[in-house]
N, C-alpha and C positions, 0 to 999 in steps of 0.2 A: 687508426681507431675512429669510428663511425661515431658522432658529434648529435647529440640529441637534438632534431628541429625545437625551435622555442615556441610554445602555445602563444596561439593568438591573444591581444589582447581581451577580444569579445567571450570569449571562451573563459578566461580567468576571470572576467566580470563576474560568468555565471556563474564559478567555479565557488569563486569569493560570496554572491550574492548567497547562492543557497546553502552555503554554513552559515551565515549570518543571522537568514530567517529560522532559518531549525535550529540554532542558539540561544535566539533571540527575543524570537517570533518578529512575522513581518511585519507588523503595525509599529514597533518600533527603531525600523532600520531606513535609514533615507537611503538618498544618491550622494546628499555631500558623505555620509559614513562610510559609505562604500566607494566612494572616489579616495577618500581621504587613507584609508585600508587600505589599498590597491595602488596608493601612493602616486597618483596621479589625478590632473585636474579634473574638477566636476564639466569642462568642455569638451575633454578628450571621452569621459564617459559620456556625453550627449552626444557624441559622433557615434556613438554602437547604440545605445537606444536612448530615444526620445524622453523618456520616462521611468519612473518603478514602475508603473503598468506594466511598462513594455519590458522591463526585464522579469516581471512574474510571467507574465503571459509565453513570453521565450522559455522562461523555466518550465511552464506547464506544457508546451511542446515538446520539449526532452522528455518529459516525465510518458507522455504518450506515444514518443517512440518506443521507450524503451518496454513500455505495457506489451507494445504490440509485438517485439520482438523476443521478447522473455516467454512472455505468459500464454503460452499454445501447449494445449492436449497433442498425444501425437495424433499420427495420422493412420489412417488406412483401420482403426481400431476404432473401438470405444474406450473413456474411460475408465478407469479401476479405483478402487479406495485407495491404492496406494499414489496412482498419478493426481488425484483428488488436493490429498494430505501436501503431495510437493508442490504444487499448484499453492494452495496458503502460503507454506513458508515462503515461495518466491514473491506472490500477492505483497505480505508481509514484509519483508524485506523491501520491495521497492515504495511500499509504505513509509517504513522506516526513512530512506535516504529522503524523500521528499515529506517528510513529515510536518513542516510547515504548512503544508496545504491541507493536509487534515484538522492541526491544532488550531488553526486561524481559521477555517475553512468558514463559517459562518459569515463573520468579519469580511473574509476575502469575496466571499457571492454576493453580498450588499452592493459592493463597490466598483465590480469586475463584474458589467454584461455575458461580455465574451466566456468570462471563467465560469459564471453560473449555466449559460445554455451548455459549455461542453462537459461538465461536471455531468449535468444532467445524464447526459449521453452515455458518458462512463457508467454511472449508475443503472442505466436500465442494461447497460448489455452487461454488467456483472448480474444484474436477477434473472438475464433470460440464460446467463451459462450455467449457474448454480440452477434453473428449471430443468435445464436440460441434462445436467448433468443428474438429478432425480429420476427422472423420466427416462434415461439411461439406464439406469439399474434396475428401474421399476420393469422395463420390459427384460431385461435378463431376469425376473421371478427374484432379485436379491433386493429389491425395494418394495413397501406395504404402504401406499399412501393415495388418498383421492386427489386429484383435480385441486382443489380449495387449500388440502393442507400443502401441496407441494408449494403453491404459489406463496404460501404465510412461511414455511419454510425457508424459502428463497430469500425473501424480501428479510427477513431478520437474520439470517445468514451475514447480508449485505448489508443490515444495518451494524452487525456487529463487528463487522472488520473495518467499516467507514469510520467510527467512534472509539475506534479499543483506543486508540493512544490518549484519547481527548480522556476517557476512564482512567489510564493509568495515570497522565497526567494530575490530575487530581489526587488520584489516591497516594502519589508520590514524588511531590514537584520537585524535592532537594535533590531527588536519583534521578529527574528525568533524564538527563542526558550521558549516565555512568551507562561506557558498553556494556557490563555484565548482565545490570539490571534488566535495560531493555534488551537485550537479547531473551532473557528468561521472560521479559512481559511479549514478547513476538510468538514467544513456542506458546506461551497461556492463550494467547489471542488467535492462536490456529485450531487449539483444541476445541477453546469455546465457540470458535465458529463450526466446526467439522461435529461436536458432539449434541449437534443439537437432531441431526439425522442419524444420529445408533438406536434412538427406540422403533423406527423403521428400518432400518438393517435387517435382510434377513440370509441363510447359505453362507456360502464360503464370504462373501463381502463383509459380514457381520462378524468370521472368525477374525478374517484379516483385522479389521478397524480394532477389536477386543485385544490383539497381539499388539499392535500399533499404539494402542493407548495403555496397554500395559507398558512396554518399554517407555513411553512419554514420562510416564505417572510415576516411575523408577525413578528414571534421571531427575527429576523436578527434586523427588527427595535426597537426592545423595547431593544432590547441589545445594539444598537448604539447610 
């Protein structure tokens, strides 16, 4: 019988750190807490990283592998409302797992150089994919938008997925972390991003999205 290798200890740091801060939030999570969790001394965790810096900063490394390896359009094609729509939910979803870094994200860019220049980064190339993804339809005749609005488009698109949780949070702090709940605030938070471009919808892309959000708009109610 084939013996499961055991996870490295660095690996369970991270493993451990980021439920902690998405439980948590990270402004109130040390390294003796997570030494102490993890049931092992606060020198054996300063042998895997220097710092809490350095285990966010590690954490936001993972979080941007796995961006880069999830979140691709196919290839050889363009875009469709439907690759759009799956594109949020996974957006969403790896939102979701790292969600500390959105709810704290303010807090966290203050104090983290390194995390504010690469946040940045992220940020501009989610407004240049959601442009392009406008501009994509626009030259297939299924998009009706100038220049000006696609770019205000974009940029609020992006605002609205950077924030949803930090929204929901507020609006429902005692359910933050119930899987039901956010599961249904994630499918809310892809609508509200994806329906902000149906009054420019036009052709078969506008039939599709109208089926798409009717089924959405369904389930929302049989669930409520």
């Amino acid at each position: 019988m084939q013996t499961k290798t055991p996870r490295r200890t660095r690996d369970r740091i991270l493993d451990l750190s980021l439920k902690l801060f998405n439980d948590f939030g990270e402004p109130n999570i040390t390294t003796t807490i997570i030494a102490e969790e993890m049931s092992i001394s606060p020198g054996n965790l300063y042998y895997h990283f220097r710092n809490k810096e350095d285990i966010v900063n590690s954490l936001f490394l993972q979080f941007e592998e796995e961006i880069n390896k999830k979140l691709a359009f196919p290839e050889g094609r363009k875009a469709n409302i439907q690759d759009i729509w799956t594109y949020l939910h996974l957006t969403f979803e790896l939102i979701w797992r790292y969600r500390f870094f959105y709810r704290d994200l303010n807090d966290l860019l203050t104090r983290n150089r390194k995390l504010e220049l690469t946040f940045k980064q992220i940020l501009n190339h989610k407004i240049k994919v959601a442009t392009e993804l406008c501009l994509g339809l626009r030259a297939d005749g299924e998009f009706e938008a100038d220049d000006i609005t696609v770019e205000a488009l974009a940029t609020n698109m992006v605002v609205v997925a950077t924030y949803w949780l930090s929204y929901e949070y507020v609006r429902n702090p005692r359910k933050y972390t119930e899987l039901q709940t956010m599961s249904e605030s994630l499918a809310r938070g892809c609508y509200q991003v994806i329906v902000q471009i149906s009054p420019y919808l036009r052709g078969h892309t506008k039939e599709v999205f109208e089926k798409l959000s009717h089924d959405y708009l369904m389930k929302i109610k049989r669930e409520t």
